[in-house]
N, C-alpha and C positions, 0 to 999 in steps of 0.2 A: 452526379449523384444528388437525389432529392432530401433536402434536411428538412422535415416536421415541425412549424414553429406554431404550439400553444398559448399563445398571451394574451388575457384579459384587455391591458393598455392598450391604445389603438397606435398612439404616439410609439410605444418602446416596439410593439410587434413590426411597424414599418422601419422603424430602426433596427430589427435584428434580421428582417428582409432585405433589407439595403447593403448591411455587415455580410450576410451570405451569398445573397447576388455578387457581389463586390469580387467575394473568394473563389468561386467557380463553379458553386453549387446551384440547384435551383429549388426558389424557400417555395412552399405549400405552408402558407399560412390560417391560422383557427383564433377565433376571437374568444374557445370556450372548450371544456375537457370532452364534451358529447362530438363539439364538431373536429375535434382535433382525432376522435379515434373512428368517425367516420371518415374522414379522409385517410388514417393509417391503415383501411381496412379495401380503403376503395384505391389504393394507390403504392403499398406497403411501402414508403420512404425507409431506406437503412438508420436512419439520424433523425431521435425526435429533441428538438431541444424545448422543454416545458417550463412555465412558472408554475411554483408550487400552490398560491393562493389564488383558484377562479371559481367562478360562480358553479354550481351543481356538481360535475366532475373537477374535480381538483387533480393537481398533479402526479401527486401519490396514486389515488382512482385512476387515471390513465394509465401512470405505470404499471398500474395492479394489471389493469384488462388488456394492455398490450401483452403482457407478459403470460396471461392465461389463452392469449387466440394466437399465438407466434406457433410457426408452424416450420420451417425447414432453418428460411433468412432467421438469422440472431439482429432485433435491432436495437441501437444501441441510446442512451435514455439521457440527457446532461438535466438535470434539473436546475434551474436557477430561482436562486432564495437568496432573501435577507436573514433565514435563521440560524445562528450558533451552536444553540441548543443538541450536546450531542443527541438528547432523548429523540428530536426531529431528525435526524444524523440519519442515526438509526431506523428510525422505521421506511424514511425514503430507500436507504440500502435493504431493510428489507422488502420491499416493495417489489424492488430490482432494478432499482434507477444505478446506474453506472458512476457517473459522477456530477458534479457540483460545479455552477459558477456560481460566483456570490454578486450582486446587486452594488452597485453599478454596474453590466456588463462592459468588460474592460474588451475592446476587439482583438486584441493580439493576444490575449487571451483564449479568447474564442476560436481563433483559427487552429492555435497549437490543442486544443481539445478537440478541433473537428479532425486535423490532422493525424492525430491520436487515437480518433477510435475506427480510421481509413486503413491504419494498420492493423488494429485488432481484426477486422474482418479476414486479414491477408495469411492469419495466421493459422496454424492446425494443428501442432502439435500441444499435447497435455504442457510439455515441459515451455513452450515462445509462449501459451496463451500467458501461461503465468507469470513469465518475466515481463511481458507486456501490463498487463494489470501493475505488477510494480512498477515501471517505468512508467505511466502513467501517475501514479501517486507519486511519483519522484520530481512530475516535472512543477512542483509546488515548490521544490523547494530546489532550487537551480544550481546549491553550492556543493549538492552530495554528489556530483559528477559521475563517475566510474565507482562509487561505491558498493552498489550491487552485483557488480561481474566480482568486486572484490571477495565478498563478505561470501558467495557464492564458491569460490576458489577455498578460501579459509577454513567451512565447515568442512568442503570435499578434502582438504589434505587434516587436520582432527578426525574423522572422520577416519580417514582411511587408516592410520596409523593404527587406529582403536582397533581396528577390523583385523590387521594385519599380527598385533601383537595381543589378540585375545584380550581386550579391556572391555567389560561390560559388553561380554561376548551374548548375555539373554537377548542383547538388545541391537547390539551392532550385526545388521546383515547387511548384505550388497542392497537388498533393497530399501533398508533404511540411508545407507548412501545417495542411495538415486536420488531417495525423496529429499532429503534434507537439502540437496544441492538444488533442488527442483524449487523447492516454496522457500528458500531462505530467503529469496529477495521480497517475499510479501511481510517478513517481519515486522515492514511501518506502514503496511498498507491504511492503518489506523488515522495518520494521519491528515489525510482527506476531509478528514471532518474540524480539525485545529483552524481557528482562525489567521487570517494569513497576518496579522500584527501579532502574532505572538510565534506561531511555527516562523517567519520571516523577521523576527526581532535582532538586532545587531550584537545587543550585548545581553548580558544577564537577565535571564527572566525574572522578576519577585517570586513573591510566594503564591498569589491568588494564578498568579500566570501559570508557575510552573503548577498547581495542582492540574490549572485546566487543559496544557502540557502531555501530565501521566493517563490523561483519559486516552489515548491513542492506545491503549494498549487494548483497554475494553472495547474503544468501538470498534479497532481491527478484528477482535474476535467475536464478536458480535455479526460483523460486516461476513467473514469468513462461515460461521456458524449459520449464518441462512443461506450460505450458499450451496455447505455442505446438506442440509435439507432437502433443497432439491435436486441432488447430485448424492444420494446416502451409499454409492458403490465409491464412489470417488474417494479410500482410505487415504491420497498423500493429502487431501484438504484438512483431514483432522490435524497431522501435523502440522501444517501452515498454522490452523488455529492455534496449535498448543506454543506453536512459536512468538508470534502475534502478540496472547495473552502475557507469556511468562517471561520475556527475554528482558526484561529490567528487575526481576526477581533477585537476588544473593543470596548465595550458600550458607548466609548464619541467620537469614530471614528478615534483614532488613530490607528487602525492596518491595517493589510495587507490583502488581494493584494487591496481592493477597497478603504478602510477606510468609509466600513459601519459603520451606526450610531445607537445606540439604537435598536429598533426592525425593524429596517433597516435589520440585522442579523437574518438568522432563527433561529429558538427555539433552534434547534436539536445542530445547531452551537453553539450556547451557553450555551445549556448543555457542549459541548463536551468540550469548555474551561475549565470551574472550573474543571471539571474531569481531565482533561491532566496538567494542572498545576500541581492540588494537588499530582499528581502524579509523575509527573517531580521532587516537590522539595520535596517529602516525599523520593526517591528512590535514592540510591547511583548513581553515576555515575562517570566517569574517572576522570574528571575534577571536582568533589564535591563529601564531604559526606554526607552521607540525611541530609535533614532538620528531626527534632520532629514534629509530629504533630501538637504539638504548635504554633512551629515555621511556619507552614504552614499554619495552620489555621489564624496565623496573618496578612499572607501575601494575604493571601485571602481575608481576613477582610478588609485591607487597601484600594484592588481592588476595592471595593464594590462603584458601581455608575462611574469608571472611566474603569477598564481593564474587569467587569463583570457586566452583569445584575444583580442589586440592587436587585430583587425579587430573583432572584437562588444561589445571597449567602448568604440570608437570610433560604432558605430550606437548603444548604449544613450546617449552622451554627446548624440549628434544628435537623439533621441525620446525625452529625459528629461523633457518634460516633462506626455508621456504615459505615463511610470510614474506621476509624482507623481498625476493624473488618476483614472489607477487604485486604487492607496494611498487614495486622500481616497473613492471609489467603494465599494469594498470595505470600506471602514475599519469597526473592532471597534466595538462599542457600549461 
């Protein structure tokens, strides 16, 4: 498979020619954004990997024009930048760049993103493309293991109960089932954009950290909201978005990023809470050891009417013991 390499440097272009040759690919190398989309046009490579800052066309420009003359093949975009800045974040994601290495290019890095997006090609349905897209934002962060087939499992059983016992029957249909089990794992798709010393930090974040932290929630929706643009039949993206945006919200309006209120928050958001909590504190992670079930079900209990909808932790209380099911199902090596 041929991988597109854009870079101004002549030194790091031979170095990401070398890193690619090395992996089993073959690099088509551009010293500049005009010669990088002549060769995408006279050779359609599946894999462009670009730097963002070059002379005339720049990275984002190639993304834009690849993205207007793509015609059957989907190809797939990694941009590499030194910039943080979710506002840059952002408009590279809307451009249609796929994803992001950050400067130094780390090589083991680079393979598990080439590797990454040799699956996303593989895949076809609505429902793989989209767990794909999350497991790629997942592989940032290496400690959330099995949390999306989780978190995916958790909304479908809330979820179903609601459906089965007439709760916020205007809203629960079989196909709000589908979807929510469909796009929950893009909930942190947000993340992608968090710097890796702070998304990757061992212990407590501060304050400046965690503000820049709660931005995952916007740029996932952000991230998701261009995509829905040009995909405007595509309704289960709006829910991803709505998930995306809101699932750090609380039911008496202290969360983030708006500090919606009550059913202020959509459902699907609020499913995703209790699910991601439960999950959060049932699951080992660097900085803790699991909570017991117990122990999380208290903390869930406690929630009830302040951090969750009063009615969804009354359902998780009633089919706790098909989380636990799940937990021990999914459970980490």
């Amino acid at each position: 498979m041929q991988v597109l390499i854009a870079e101004d440097d002549k030194i790091s272009r031979k170095t990401l020619a070398l890193y690619i040759k090395n992996m089993g690919y073959e690099p088509l190398t551009a010293s500049d954004g005009q010669e990088a989309l002549d060769l995408w046009k006279e050779n359609r490579p599946r894999i462009i990997l670009t730097d963002w800052n070059m002379p005339g066309i720049d990275g984002v420009g190639l993304c834009s024009m690849v993205r207007q003359a793509e015609m059957d093949d989907y190809t797939y975009i990694i941009m590499i930048t030194s910039r943080n800045d979710s506002d840059d974040l952002i408009q590279g994601f809307e451009s249609g760049v796929d994803d992001y290495l950050t400067k130094p290019v780390n090589k083991a890095e680079l393979a598990v993103r080439l590797k990454a997006s040799e699956r996303i090609f593989s895949l076809q349905s609505k429902d793989t493309v989209i767990f794909a897209m999350a497991k790629l934002a997942e592989t940032r962060d290496p400690e959330t293991g099995l949390h999306l087939e989780r978190i995916q499992s958790y909304c479908r059983l809330i979820s179903e109960f609601l459906l089965k016992n007439s709760i916020y029957p205007e809203k629960v249909t079989r196909r709000f089932i589908d979807d929510i089990y469909a796009t929950s794992p893009l909930h942190d798709i947000g993340k992608v954009g968090i710097p890796d010393h702070i998304l990757l930090k061992p212990g407590r974040l501060d304050e400046r950290e965690f503000e820049i932290m709660k931005t995952h929630t916007t740029i996932g929706f952000d991230t998701l909201r261009s995509t829905i643009a040009q995909n405007p039949k595509a309704n289960f993206l709006k829910m991803s978005a709505e998930i995306a945006k809101n699932h750090h919200e609380k039911w008496d309006g202290s969360g983030y990023p708006d500090g919606l209120k009550g059913e202020e928050i959509p459902l699907a958001a609020r499913i995703l809470a209790v699910a991601d909590v439960y999950d959060a504190l049932a699951s080992k992670r660097i900085y803790k050891d699991a909570f017991s079930h117990e122990k999380t079900r208290a903390i869930i209990t406690d929630g009830r009417g302040s951090h969750f909808d009063p009615v969804l932790v009354d359902v998780f209380l009633d089919c706790q013991d098909y989380f636990a099911s799940v937990l021990e199902k999914f459970r980490e090596e």
